[in-house]
C-alpha positions as CSV (number, residue, x, y, z in Angstrom):
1,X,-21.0,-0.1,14.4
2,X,-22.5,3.8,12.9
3,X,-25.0,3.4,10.5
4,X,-26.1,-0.8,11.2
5,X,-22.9,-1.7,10.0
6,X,-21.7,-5.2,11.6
7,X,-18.1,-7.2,11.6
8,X,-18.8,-10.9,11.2
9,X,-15.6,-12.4,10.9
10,X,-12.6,-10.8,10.3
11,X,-8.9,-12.1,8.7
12,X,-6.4,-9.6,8.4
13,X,-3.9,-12.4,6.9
14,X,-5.0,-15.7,5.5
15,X,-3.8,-16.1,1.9
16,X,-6.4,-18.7,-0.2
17,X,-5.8,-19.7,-3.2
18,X,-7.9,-17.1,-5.6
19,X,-5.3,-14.1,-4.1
20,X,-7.3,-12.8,-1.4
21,X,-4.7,-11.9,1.5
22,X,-7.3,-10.4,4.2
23,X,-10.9,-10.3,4.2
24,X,-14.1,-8.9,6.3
25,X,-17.2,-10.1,6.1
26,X,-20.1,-7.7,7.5
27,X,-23.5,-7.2,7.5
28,X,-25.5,-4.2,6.9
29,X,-29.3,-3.1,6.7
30,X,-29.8,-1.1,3.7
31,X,-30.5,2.9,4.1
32,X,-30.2,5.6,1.6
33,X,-26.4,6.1,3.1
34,X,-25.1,2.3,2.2
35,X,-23.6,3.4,-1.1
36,X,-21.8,5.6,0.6
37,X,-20.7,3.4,3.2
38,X,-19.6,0.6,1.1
39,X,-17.7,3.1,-1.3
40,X,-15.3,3.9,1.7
41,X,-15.3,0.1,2.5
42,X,-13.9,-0.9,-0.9
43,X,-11.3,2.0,-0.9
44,X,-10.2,1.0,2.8
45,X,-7.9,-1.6,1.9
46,X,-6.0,0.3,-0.8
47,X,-5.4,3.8,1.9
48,X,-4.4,1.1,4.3
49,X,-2.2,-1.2,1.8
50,X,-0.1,2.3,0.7
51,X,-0.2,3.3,4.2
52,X,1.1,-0.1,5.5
53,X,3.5,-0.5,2.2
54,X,5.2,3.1,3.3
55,X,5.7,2.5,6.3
56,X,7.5,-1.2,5.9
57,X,9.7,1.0,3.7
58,X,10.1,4.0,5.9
59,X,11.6,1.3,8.6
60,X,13.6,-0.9,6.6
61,X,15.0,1.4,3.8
62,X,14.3,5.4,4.9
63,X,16.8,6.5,2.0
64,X,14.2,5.0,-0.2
65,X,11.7,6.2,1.8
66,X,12.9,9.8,1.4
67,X,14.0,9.5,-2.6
68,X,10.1,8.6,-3.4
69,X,9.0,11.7,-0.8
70,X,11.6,14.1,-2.8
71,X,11.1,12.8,-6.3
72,X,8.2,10.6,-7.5
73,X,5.6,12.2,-5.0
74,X,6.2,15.5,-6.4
75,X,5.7,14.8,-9.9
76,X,3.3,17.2,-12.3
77,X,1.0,14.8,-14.0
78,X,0.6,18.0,-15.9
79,X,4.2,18.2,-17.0
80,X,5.2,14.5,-16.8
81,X,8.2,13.5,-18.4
82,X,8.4,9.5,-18.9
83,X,12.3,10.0,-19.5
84,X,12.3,11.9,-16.0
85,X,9.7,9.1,-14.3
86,X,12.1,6.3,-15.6
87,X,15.2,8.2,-14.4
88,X,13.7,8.3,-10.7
89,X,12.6,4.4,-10.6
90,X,15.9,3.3,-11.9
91,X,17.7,5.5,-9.1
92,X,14.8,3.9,-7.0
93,X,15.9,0.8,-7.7
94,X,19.5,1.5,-7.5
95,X,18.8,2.2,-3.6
96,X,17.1,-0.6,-3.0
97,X,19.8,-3.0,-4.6
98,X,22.6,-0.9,-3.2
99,X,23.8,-2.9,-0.9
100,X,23.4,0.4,2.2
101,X,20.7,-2.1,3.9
102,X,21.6,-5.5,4.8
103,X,20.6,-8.5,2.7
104,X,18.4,-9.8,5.4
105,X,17.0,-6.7,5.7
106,X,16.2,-6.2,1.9
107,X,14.9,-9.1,1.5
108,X,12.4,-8.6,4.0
109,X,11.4,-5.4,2.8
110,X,11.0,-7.0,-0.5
111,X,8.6,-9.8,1.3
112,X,6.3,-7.4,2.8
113,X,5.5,-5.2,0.4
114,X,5.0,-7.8,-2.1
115,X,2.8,-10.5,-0.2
């Protein structure tokens, strides 16, 4: 591993009872440059988690998919509108319990992106 960085043991799923899903456990030597390191090692998990949670959605429900992409992505934090930001999540929601996918296959989406 760069910079004396080493994997231990590694769980990608095993839920425990405190709510920890995944975990690694590595070892390091300290440098000036561990900071750093461990900074992108605690942000890791929640890139990968939105990466992992769109793409679960971009299989199973793509309108959804592309309503978030066209609306709630390109919001102005600026300019935000609660009335507007409500508006979109209730369409949101409307898709998902539309009945377009099956129920099998909305309910699966619903169990990967919630576990």
């Amino acid at each position: 591993m760069p910079l004396g960085y080493r994997v231990q043991k590694l769980e990608l799923y095993k839920p425990s009872n405190d709510d920890t899903v995944g975990y690694v456990q590595y070892s390091y030597q300290k440098t000036f440059m561990s900071p750093i390191c461990n900074l992108f090692i605690g942000i890791a998990p929640l890139l990968g988690g939105t990466l992992a949670f769109g793409f679960v959605t971009w299989i199973l429900m793509l309108d959804v998919y592309r309503f978030v992409l066209d609306n709630l992505v390109s919001l102005n934090a600026v300019e935000f509108d609660l009335s507007v930001f409500l508006s979109n999540v209730g369409t949101m929601l409307g898709l998902i319990l539309s009945g377009q996918q099956s129920v099998i296959q909305t309910l699966y989406w619903y169990l990967s992106v919630t576990h």
